[in-house]
C-alpha positions in Angstrom: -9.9 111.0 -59.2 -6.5 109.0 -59.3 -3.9 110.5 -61.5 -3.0 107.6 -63.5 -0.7 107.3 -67.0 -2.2 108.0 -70.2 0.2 105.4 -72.2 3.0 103.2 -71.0 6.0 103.7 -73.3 8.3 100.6 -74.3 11.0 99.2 -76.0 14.1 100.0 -74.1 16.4 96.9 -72.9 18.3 99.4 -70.2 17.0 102.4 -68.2 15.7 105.6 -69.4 18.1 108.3 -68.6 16.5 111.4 -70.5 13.3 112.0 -72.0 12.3 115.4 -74.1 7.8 115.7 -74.8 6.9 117.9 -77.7 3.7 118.4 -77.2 3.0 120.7 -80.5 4.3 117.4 -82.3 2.6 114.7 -80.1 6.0 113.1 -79.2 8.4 111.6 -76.6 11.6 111.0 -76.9 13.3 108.7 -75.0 16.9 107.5 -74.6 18.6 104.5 -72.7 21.5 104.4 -70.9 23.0 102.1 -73.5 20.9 101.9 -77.0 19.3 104.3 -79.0 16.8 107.0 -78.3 13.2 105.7 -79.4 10.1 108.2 -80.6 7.0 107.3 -79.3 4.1 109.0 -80.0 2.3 110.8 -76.8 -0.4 108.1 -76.9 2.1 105.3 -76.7 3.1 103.9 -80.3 6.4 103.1 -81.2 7.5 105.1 -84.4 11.0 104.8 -84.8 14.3 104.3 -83.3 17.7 107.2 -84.0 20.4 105.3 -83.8 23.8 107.9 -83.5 27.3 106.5 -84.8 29.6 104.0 -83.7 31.1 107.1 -80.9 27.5 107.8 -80.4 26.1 104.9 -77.7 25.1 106.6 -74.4 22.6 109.3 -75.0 22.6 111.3 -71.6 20.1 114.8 -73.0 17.7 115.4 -75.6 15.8 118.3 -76.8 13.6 118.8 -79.2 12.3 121.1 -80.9 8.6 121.9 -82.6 10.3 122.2 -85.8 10.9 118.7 -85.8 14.7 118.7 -84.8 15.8 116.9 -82.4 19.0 117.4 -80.9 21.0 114.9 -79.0 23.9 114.9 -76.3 26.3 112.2 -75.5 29.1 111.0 -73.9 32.3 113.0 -74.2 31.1 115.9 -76.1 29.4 114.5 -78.8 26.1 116.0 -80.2 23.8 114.0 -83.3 21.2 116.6 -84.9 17.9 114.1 -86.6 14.8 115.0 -88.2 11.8 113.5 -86.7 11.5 111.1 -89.5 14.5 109.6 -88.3 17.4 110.7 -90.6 20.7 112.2 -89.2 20.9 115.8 -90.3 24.6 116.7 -88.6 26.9 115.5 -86.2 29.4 117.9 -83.9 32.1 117.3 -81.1 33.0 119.9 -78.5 36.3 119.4 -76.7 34.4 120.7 -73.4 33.4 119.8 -70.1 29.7 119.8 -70.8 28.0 116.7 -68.1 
């Protein structure tokens, strides 16, 4: 047997810089170097786009969690906490070095 993929995940315009799979949940989450991170489910359909604030544009980590939270770091110490339905539960800035 060939290892091959079991879906082929779309809907980014740049490259994929992180990616966090929640298996309990049967998700990926995916975000672009410049656009929003996208929820896919682990068979490949699109279910919905979390789209951070105006200081909230280059995702570079995600986590997330089997809860359904899904935590998101970018650029210059900015964090964005969403449900998995999309909504944006919190927002945080850390004057810190984190990369």
């Amino acid at each position: 047997d060939y290892p091959a993929p079991r879906a082929v995940l779309t809907g980014h315009d740049h490259e994929v810089v992180c990616v966090s799979v929640c298996a309990e949940l049967g998700l990926v989450i995916s975000g672009a170097k410049e656009g929003p991170c996208l929820v896919h489910t682990i068979t490949g359909d699109l279910l919905r786009a979390l789209e951070g604030t105006e200081n909230c544009l280059y995702p570079r980590l995600i986590s997330v969690s089997s809860e359904g939270h899904c935590i998101i770091y970018y650029e210059r110490g900015r964090f964005s906490n969403f449900s998995i339905n999309g909504k944006l539960l919190a927002q945080m800035e850390i004057n810190d070095s984190t990369r």
